[in-house]
N, C-alpha and C positions, 0 to 999 in steps of 0.2 A: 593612483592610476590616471595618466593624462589624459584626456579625452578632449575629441574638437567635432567639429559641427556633421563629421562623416562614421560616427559611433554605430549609427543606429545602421544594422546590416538586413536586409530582406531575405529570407529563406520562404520556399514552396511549403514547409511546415505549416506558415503563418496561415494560408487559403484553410487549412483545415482548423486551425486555430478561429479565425473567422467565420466559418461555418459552423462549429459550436455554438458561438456567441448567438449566433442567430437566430439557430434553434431556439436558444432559450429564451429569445427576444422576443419570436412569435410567440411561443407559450404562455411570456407574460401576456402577450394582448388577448389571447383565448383565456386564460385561467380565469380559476373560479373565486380567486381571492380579491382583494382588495390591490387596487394600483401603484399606493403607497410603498408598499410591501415590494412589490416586486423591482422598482426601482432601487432600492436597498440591495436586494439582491442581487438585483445586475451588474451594483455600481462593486459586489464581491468579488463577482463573476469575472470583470474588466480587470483588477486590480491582480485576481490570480492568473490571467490567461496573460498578462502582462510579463511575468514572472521569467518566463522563458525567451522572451522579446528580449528583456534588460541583458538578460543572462550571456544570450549568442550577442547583443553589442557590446559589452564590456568585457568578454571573457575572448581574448583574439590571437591570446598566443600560447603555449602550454605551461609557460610558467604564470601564468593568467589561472588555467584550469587548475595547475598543482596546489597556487595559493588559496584557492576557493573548495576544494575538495579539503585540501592540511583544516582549513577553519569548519567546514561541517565537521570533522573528525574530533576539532577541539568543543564543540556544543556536544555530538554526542557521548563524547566523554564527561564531561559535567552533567549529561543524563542521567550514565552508568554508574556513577559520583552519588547521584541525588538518592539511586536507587538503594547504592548500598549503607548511606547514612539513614534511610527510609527504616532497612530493616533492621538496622542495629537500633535505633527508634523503638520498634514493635518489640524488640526483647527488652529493652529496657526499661524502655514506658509504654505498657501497651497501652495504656487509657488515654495516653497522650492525645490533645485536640487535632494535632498538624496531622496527626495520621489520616483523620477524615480527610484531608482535603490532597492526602495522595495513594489512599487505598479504594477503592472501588466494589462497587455488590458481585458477587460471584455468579449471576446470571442464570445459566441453566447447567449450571456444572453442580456435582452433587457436594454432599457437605463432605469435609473435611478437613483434614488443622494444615490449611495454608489460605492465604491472603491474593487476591490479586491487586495488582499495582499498576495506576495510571498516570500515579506525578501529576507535572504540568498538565498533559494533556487532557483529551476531552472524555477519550476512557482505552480500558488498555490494549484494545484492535488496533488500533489508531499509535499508540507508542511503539506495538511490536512491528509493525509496518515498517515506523519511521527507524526502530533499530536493525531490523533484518536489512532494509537499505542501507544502513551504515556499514552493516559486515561487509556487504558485497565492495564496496567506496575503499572499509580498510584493507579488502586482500588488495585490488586494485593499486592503491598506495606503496603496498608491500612491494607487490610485483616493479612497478614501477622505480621503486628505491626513495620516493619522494616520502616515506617514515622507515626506521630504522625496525628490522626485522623483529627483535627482541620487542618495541613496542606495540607493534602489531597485534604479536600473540598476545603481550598485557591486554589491550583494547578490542581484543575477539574474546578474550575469555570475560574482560565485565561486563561487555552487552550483551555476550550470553550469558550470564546470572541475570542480568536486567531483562532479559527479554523470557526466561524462564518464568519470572515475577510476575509477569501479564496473562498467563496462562491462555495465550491466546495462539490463532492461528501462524501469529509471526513468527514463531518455532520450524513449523512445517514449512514455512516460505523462506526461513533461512539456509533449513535443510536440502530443498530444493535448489535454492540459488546456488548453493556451495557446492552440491553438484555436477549442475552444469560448469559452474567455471572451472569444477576439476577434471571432466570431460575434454572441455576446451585445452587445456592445457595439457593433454597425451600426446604423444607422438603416435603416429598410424600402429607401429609395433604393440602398442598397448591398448587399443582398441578393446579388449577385455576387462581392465580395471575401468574404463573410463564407464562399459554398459556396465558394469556391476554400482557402480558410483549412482547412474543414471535409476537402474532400479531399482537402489537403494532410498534416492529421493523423491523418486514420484510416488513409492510406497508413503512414507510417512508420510508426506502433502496430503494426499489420498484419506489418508488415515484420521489425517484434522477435519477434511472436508465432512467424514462422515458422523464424525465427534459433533461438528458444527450442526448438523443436518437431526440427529436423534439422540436420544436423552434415556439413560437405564433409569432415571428418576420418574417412579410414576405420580401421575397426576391425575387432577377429576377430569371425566371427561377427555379424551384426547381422542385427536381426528381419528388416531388408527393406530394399533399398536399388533407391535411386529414379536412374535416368539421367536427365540433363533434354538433353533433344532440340537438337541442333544442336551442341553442346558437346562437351566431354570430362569435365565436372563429375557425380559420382554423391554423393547423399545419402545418409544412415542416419539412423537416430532417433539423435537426443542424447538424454543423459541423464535430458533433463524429460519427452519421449514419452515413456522407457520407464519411471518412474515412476507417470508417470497411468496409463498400461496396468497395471502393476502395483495402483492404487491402489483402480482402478473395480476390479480383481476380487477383490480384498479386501473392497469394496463389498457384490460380490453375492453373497458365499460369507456377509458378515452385512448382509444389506440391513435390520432392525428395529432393531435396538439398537447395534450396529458391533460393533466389538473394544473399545470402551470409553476415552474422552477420553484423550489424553496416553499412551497403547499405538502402538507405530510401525506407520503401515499401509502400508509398504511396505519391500522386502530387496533393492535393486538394487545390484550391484557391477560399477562404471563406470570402465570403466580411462581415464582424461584422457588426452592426445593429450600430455602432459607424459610417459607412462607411469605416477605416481601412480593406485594403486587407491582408489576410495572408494565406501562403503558409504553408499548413499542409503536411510532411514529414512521422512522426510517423503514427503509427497504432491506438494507445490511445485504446490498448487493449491486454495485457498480452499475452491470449493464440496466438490471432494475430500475434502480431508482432515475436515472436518464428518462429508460422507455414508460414510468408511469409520470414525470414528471412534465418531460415535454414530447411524447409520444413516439412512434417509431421512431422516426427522425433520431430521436433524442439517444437513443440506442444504436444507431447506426454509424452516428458523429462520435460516436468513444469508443465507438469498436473499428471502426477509420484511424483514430488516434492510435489506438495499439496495433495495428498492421502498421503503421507508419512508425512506430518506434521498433518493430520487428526487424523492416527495411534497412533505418538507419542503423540497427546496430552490429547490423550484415553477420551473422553468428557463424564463425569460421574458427581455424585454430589460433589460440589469442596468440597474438605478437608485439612486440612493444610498439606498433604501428596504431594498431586495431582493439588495444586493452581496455584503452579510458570505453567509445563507444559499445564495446561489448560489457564490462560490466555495468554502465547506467544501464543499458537495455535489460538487463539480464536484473536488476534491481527494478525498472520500471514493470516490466509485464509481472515478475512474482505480484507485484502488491496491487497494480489495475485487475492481470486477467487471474491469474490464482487468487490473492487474498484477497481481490474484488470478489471473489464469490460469497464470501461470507462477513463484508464491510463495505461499508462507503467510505471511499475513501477520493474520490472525484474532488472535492474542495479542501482536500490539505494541502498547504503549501509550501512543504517539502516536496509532493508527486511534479506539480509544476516548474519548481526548479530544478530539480532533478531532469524533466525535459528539456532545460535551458541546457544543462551541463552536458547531455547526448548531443544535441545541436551543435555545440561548440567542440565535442569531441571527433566527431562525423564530419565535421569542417575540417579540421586540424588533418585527420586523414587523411582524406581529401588532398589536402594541400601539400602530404608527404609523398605522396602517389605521385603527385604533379609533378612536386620539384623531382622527382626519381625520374620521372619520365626525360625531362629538361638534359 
């Protein structure tokens, strides 16, 4: 790709992209940690808020976008790849060492004979994210004709086995995503498949949020448990309620400035239904961890961020004009403002390029619009 000294392109994005930064600037000089630290962290901060910069200057024409979307496509296939030599691994050699270091503790999910799976990553919230975005990237592709139909379906059906694997809320945020672009994609006459589609996915979304939130596994002590009427089944908060409780009140003991970017705002110790104890740190919640980290502000500038990728991805009936920026949008808010509910996921950096790629999609637009007009 040729590039000269006029690459680097300026979008109104950036102001909000810069107002993050800030935020988190202040918070380091108010926090409660050490200075060292937070430099570190900023110097993360810069490097992922960067992401999107690079993204919209080098990505300028749509065969620009196709070839950078084709190569996400080829990573999360070598994911989907990883996953299922993972579990032919686990039948084969379940004692095997390498499984440690791609299977993951089952959290507050109750026992059972299945495995959750994190691979590479940090754990498997965080992978099913990165694969429900990919789904949305492959219909996208599809639609487009930039991969061959027949591959498509290959590469939908192993990131859903892959993302089954992580038993996580990336399911629900795939199911979600896949409805609105099937939404999106009705003619006015069908308006009926498209609401059934629509309640069909906000159901199951819905459905994770509350799996995320409460736990039929009893525990010593739980803040509160819930009988649900006609049954014999009693609830407790999982793991992730009592986080967020823990996280808003870290919140409002430093509502201005927080405890300061990359400081844990929350101390929960959650004994798993395995009996393993674990010391919950994170917030495992987007706007959360923002607003206990660097205080309202800090909640305010990422929820600015997704009204602005709302904006740009102007959600209409998709047409080969308006596809690329509807489905990154449509892949961005599932994993900030849905699966943000019950993940952090503010410092991946897939979410950041993935804002690059709307940018440059919402440009391209743009620029179709134009020349239409001309």
């Amino acid at each position: 790709m040729a590039l000269d000294r006029s690459w680097l392109r300026w979008d109104r994005f950036f102001l909000l992209l810069l107002a993050y930064f800030s935020v988190m600037v202040v918070s380091a000089v108010f926090g409660i940690g050490p200075m060292r630290g937070y430099v570190a962290k900023l110097a993360s901060q810069a490097y992922l808020l960067g992401l999107p910069v690079l993204a919209l200057g080098l990505l300028s024409t749509q065969r620009h976008l196709r070839d950078a979307i084709r190569a996400w496509l080829v990573g999360s296939a070598l994911v989907a790849l990883l996953m299922a030599v993972s579990l032919i691994l686990a039948m084969v050699s379940p004692q095997s060492a390498v499984l440690s270091l791609v299977q993951h503790h089952l959290g507050s999910l109750p026992l059972g004979p299945f495995v959750r799976y994190k691979l590479a990553f940090i754990n498997p919230n965080i992978l099913g994210a990165y694969l429900s975005a990919s789904m949305m990237l492959t219909l996208l592709a599809a639609y487009k004709g930039w991969i061959r139909s027949r591959a498509a379906v290959l590469l939908l059906s192993d990131l859903s086995m892959a993302l089954i694997g992580t038993f996580s809320a990336g399911s629900g945020g795939a199911v979600l995503g896949g409805a609105v672009w099937y939404a999106l994609l009705r003619k006015p006459e069908q308006s009926n498949s498209a609401l059934a589609a629509l309640v069909v996915g906000i159901s199951v979304a819905g459905a994770f949020v509350v799996a995320q939130a409460l736990t039929p596994v009893p525990y010593p002590s739980p803040l509160f448990a819930l009988h649900v009427p006609g049954t014999t089944l009693t609830l407790m908060p999982a793991s992730r309620l009592q986080v967020w409780i823990y996280t808003w009140h870290t919140f409002t003991v430093n509502p201005l400035t927080g405890v300061g970017i990359g400081q844990p705002v929350a101390h929960v110790l959650f004994t798993e239904p395995t009996g393993l104890q674990v010391l919950l740190r994170d917030g495992h919640n987007v706007v959360l961890n923002l607003a206990a980290a660097c205080g309202i502000s800090g909640a305010v500038a990422i929820c600015a961020i997704m009204v602005a990728v709302w904006r740009r991805a102007r959600f209409s009936r998709i047409s080969e004009g308006n596809a690329a920026a509807i489905a990154t949008g449509i892949a961005l808010l599932d994993v900030l403002a849905y699966q943000g509910i019950g993940g952090g996921f503010e410092d991946s950096r897939f979410v950041w390029f993935m804002i690059g790629l709307l940018l440059v999609a919402a440009r391209l637009r743009e620029d179709l619009v134009h020349d239409r007009r001309e």
